[in-house]
C-alpha positions as CSV (number, residue, x, y, z in Angstrom):
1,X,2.9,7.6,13.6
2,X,5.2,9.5,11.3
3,X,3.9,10.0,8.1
4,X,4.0,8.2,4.7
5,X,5.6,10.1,1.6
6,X,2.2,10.6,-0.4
7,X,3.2,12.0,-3.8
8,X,0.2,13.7,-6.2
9,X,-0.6,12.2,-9.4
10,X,-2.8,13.4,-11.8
11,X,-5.0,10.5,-11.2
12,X,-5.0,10.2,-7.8
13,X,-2.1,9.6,-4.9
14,X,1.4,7.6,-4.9
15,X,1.6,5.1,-1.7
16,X,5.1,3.8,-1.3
17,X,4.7,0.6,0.2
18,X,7.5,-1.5,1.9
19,X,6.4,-5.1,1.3
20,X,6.9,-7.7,3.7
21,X,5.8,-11.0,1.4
22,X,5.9,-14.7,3.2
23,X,4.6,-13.5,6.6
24,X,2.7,-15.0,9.3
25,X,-0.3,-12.6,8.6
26,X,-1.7,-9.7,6.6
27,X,-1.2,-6.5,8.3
28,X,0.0,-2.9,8.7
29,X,3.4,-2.8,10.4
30,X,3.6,0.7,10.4
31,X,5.7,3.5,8.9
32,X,9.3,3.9,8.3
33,X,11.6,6.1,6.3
34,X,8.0,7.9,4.2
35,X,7.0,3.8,3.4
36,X,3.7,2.1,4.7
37,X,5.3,-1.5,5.9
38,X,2.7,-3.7,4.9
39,X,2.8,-7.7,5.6
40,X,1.6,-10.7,3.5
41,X,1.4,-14.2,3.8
42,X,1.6,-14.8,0.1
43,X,5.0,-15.5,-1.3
44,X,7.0,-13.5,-3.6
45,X,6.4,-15.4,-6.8
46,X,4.6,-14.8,-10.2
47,X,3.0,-11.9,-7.9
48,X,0.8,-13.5,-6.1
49,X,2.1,-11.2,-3.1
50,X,1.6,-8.2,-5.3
51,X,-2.1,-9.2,-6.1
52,X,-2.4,-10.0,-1.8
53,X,-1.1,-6.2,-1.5
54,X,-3.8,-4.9,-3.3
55,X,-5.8,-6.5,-2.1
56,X,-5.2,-5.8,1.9
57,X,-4.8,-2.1,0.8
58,X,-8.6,-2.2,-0.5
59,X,-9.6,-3.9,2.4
60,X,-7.6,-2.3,5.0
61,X,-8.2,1.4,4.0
62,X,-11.7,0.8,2.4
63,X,-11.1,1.2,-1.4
64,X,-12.3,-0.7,-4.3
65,X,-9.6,-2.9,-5.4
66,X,-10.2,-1.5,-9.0
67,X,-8.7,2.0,-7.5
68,X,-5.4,0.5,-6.7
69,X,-2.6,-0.1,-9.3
70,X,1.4,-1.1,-9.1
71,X,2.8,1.6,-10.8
72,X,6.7,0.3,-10.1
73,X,8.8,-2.4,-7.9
74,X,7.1,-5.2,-9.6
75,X,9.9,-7.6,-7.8
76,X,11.3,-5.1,-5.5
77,X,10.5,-4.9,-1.6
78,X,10.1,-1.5,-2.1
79,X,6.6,-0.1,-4.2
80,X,4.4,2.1,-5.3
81,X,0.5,2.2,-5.9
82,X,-1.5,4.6,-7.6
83,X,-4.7,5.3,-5.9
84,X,-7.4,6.5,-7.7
85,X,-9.9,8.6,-6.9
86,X,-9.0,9.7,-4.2
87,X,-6.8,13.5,-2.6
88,X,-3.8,12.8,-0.7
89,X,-5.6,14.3,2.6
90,X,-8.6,12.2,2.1
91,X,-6.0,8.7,1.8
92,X,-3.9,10.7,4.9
93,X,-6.8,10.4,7.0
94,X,-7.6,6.7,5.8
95,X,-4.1,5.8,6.8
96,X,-4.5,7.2,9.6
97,X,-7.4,5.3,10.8
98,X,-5.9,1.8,9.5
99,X,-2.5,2.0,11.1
100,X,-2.8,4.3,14.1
């Protein structure tokens, strides 16, 4: 797996996330030019797939959903998350484990 872009933040770590909204299931696709390609089924309105994001990202790499906030790309495919509480080896390692 290459590796996502993780940036430091002085709360946490930056995720850039490619979304994938309207798909036929919730799940990692893997990464691809520093992004973590991540699919929804939940469509791209009044961000409902934005919510489903944070969602999967809590589930999938074992945060609290409370940890996990869109800090830009509102309506843009391409986003980025803050994750609390968290370094960016320990959400490396996470990754890691969640998308092989």
């Amino acid at each position: 797996m290459s590796a996502v872009d993780l940036q430091t933040h002085p709360s946490g770590v930056i995720l850039p996330v490619q979304a994938h909204p309207g798909a036929r299931k919730n799940e990692f696709k893997g990464v691809q030019n520093g992004l973590l390609k991540v699919s929804v089924t939940q469509v791209p309105e009044q961000g409902k797939a934005n919510k489903a994001i944070v969602e999967f990202l809590a589930k999938g790499l074992k945060l609290r959903k409370s940890q996990i906030t869109l800090l830009s790309g509102e309506t843009s495919g391409q986003k980025k998350f803050l994750i609390e509480g968290i370094t960016p080896e320990e959400l490396a390692e996470k990754l890691r484990s969640a998308v092989g």
